[in-house]
C-alpha positions in Angstrom: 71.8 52.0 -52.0 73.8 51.7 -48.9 73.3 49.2 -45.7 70.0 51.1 -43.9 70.7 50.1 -40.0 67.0 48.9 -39.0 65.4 50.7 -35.9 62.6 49.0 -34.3 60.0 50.4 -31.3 61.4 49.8 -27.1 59.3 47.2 -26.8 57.2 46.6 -23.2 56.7 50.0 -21.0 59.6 51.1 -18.1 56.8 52.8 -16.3 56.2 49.8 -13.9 59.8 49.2 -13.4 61.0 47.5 -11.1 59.0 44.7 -11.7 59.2 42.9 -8.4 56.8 41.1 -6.1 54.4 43.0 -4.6 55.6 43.0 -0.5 52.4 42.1 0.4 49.1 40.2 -1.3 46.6 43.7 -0.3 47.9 47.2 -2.3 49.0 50.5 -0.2 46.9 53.6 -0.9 49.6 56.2 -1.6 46.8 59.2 -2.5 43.8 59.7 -1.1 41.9 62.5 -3.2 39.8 65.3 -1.7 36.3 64.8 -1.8 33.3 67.2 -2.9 31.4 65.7 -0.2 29.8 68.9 2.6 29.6 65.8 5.4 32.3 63.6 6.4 32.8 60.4 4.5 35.4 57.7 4.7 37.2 57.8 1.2 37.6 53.8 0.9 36.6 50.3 1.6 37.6 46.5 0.2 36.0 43.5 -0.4 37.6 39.9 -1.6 37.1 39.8 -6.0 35.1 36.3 -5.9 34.9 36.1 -10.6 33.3 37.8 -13.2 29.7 37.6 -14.9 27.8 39.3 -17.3 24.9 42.0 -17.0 22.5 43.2 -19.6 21.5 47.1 -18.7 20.2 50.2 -20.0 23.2 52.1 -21.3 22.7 55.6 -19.9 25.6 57.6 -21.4 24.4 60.2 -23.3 26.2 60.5 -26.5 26.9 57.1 -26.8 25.5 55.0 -30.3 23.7 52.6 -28.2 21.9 55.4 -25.6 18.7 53.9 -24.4 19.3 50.5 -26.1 20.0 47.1 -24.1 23.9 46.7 -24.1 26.2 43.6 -22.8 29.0 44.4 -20.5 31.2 42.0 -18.7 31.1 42.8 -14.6 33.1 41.9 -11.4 31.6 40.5 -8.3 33.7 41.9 -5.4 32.1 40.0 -1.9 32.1 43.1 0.5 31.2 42.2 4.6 31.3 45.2 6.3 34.6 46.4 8.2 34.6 46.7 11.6 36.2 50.3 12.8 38.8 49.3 15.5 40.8 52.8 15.9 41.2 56.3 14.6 44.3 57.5 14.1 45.5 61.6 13.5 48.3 62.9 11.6 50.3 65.5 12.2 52.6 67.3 9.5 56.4 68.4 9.9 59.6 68.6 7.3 59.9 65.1 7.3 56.2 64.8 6.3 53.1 63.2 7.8 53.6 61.2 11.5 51.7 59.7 13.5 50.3 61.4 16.7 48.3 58.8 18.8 45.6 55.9 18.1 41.9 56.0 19.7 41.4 52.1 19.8 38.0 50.7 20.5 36.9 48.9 24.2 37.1 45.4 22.7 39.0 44.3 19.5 38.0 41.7 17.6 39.6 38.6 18.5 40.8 37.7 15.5 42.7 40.7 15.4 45.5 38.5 17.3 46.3 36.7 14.8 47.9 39.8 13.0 48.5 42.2 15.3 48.5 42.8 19.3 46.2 45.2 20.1 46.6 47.6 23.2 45.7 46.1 26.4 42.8 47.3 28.4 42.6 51.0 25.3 40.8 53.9 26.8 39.5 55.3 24.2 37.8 57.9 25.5 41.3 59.3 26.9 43.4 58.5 23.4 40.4 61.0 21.8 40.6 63.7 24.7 44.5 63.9 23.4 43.3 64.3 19.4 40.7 66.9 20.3 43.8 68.6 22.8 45.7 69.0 19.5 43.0 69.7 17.0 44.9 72.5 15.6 47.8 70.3 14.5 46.1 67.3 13.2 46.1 67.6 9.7 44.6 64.6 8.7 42.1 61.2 10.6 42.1 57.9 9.2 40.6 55.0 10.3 41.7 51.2 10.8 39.5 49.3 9.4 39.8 45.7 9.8 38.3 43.3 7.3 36.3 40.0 8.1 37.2 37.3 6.2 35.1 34.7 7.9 31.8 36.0 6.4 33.4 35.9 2.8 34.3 32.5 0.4 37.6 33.4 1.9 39.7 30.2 3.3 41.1 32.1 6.2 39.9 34.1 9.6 42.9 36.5 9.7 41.9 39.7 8.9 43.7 42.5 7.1 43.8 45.9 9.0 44.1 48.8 6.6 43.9 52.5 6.8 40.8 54.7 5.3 41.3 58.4 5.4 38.4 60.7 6.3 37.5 64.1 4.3 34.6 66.5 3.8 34.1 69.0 6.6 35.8 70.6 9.4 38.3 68.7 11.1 36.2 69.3 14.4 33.0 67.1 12.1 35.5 64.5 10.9 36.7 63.8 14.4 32.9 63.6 16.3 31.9 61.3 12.6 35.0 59.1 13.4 34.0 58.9 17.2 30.4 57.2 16.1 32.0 55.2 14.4 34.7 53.9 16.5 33.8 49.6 17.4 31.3 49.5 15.1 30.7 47.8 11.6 30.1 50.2 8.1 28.9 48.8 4.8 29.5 49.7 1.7 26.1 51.4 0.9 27.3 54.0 4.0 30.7 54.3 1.4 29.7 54.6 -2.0 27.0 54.4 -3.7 25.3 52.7 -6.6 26.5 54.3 -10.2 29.5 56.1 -8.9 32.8 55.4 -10.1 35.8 54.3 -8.0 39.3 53.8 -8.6 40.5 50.0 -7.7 43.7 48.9 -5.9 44.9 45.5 -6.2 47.6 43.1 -6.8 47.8 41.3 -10.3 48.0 37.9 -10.9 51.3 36.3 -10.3 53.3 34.8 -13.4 56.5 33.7 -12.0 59.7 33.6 -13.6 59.3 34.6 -17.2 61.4 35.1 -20.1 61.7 38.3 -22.7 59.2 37.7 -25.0 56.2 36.8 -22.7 57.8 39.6 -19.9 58.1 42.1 -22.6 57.0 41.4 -25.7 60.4 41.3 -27.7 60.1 39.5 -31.3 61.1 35.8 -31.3 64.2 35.4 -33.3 64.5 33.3 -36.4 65.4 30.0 -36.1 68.7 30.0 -37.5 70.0 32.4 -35.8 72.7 31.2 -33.3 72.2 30.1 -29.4 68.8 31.5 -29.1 65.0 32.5 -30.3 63.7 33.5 -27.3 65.9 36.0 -26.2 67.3 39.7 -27.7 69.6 39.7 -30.0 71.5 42.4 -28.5 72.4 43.4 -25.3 73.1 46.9 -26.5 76.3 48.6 -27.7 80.2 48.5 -26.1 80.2 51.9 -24.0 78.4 52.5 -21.9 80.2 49.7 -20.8 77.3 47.6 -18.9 74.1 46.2 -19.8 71.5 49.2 -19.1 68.1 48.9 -17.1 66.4 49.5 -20.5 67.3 45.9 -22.1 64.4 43.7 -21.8 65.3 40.8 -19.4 64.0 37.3 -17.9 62.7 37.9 -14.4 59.1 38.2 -12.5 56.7 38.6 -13.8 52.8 39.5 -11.6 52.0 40.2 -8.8 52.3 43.6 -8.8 50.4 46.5 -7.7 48.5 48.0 -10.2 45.3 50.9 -9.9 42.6 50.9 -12.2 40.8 54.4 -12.5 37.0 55.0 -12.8 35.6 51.6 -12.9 31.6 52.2 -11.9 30.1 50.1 -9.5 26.5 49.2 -11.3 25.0 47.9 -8.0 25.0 47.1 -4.4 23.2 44.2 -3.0 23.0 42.6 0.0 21.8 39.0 -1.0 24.6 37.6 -2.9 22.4 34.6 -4.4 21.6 37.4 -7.0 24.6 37.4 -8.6 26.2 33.7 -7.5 26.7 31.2 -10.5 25.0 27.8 -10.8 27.3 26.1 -8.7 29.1 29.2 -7.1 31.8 31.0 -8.4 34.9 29.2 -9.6 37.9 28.7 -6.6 35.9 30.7 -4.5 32.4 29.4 -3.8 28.8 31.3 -3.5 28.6 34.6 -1.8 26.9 35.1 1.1 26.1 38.8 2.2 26.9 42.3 0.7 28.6 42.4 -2.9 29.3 45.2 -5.3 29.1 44.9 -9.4 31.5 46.6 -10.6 31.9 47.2 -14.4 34.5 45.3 -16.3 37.4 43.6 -15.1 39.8 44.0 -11.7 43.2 43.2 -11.6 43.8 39.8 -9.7 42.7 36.1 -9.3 39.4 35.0 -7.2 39.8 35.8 -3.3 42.4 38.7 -3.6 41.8 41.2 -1.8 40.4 44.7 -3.7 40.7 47.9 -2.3 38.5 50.6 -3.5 38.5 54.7 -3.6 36.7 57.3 -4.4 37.7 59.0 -7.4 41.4 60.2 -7.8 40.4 62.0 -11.4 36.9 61.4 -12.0 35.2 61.3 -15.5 33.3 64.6 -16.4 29.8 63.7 -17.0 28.2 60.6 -14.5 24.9 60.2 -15.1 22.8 61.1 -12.4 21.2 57.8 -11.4 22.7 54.6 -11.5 22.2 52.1 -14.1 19.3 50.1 -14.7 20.4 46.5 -14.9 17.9 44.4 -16.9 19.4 40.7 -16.5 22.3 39.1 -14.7 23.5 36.1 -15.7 24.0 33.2 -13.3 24.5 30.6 -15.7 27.6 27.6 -14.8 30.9 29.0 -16.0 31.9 24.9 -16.7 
């Protein structure tokens, strides 16, 4: 028997790469999915993730062992003020891809919209929307800025984040008179989504800092008398090409990077928060005050990130029809 040269699995997945710190602490929505929807109907909304519990409820999937029976899941409390509407904005398509036409901004930001942002001085929207309407037949797509209010959450801070929703469902003609209701006022998460339903979830994960191989990627620890190191690789790969590759697993961040769960169902909306806050509130974060949303296992992130959730890029075939009934939620002290 000659010398067998041992092969081994890649270990950790490339898909993610580069693994680098998120640029900012809120994810970017890169695909907003079209909607079944006959009405218009923003696509998103967000809410700070305040910590996990656990529910007892009827599971209602049909073909599952335990149909009909009492079942324990873990769940997420997401705290979810409403988000106040401050502009529209339309899109226009050309061969460099979707620009920006013009923003509708409402009468009288919020003020603590300064503190991120300087709004227009003195908007008229009525004017701004005179201009969308004008070039109807171009606009290919409306969003609207949505600004977040951090004050009303466990949050320690009054800036706000302003993010983009898009709108879909309808003629564009609909979507623009929706979006002009809504302009300067507030919308909930009940006027979003809807109890049952599943949603996709956007966030940033929890940062790990500088790590080495085998926490970053999973690589064997080497044995101990080996030479120099245990905690490395053993190679760097072979002579030519003559460079070490992208494919070698190596030290380096590790977190805090955007990551999008798919088809996580929200089992409830409330809008008393004492129904789901801990003895003692919620761990680094504190009770919850107003509107939350249970959502079905874990989100990606620590306590007071900021989530942002979307209607269904690919969603499941079969959703039950009504949402879950939720027996018991437990609100015992996580200490």
């Amino acid at each position: 028997m000659g010398h067998r040269k041992k092969s081994a699995p890649k270990r950790g997945s490339l898909a993610y790469l580069p693994r680098q710190r998120a640029s900012h602490p809120y994810g970017r929505i890169r695909h907003w999915p079209k909607t079944e929807e006959t009405k218009p109907t923003p696509l998103g909304f967000m809410g700070y993730k305040a910590g996990m519990t656990h529910v007892t409820l009827i599971e209602d999937k049909t073909g599952s062992p335990d149909f009909g029976k009492e079942v324990t899941k873990p769940a997420t409390v997401v705290d979810a003020p409403p988000i106040t509407i401050c502009a529209i904005r339309a899109y226009t398509k050309n061969q460099y891809g979707t620009q920006t036409l013009t923003e509708a901004w409402m009468k009288d930001p919020p003020k603590d919209i300064n503190r991120l942002t300087t709004p227009p001085k003195n908007p008229d929207p009525n004017q701004t929307i005179k201009k969308i309407e004008e070039n109807l037949d171009k606009i290919t797509e409306l969003r609207l800025q949505a600004a977040t209010q951090p004050k009303l959450t466990g949050v320690p801070k009054k800036k706000p984040e302003l993010l983009e929703v898009k709108i879909d469902g309808a003629q564009m003609k609909e979507q623009l008179e929706y979006a002009k209701n809504l302009l300067g006022k507030t919308v909930s998460a009940t006027d979003i989504f809807k109890e049952g339903q599943y949603v996709d979830a956007i966030s940033i994960t929890k940062g790990k800092g500088f790590q080495g191989p085998v926490k970053r990627w999973g690589v064997k620890i080497l044995s101990h008398k080996g030479r120099k190191t245990k905690r490395g690789i053993a190679t760097l790969g072979p002579w030519n090409p003559h460079r070490v590759l992208y494919t070698i697993p190596r030290a380096g961040q590790m977190g805090y990077h955007q990551r999008t769960e798919y088809n996580k169902r929200i089992l409830k909306i409330g809008a008393d928060g004492s129904e789901v806050t801990p003895k003692g509130g919620f761990l680094r974060y504190g009770p919850i005050r107003g509107t939350y949303i249970l959502i079905n296992g874990s989100l990606p992130g620590p306590a007071k990130r900021l989530i942002r959730l979307r209607h269904p890029a690919r969603p499941p075939k079969r959703v039950p029809e009504t949402p879950p009934k939720i027996t018991h939620i437990s609100l015992e002290s996580p200490q």
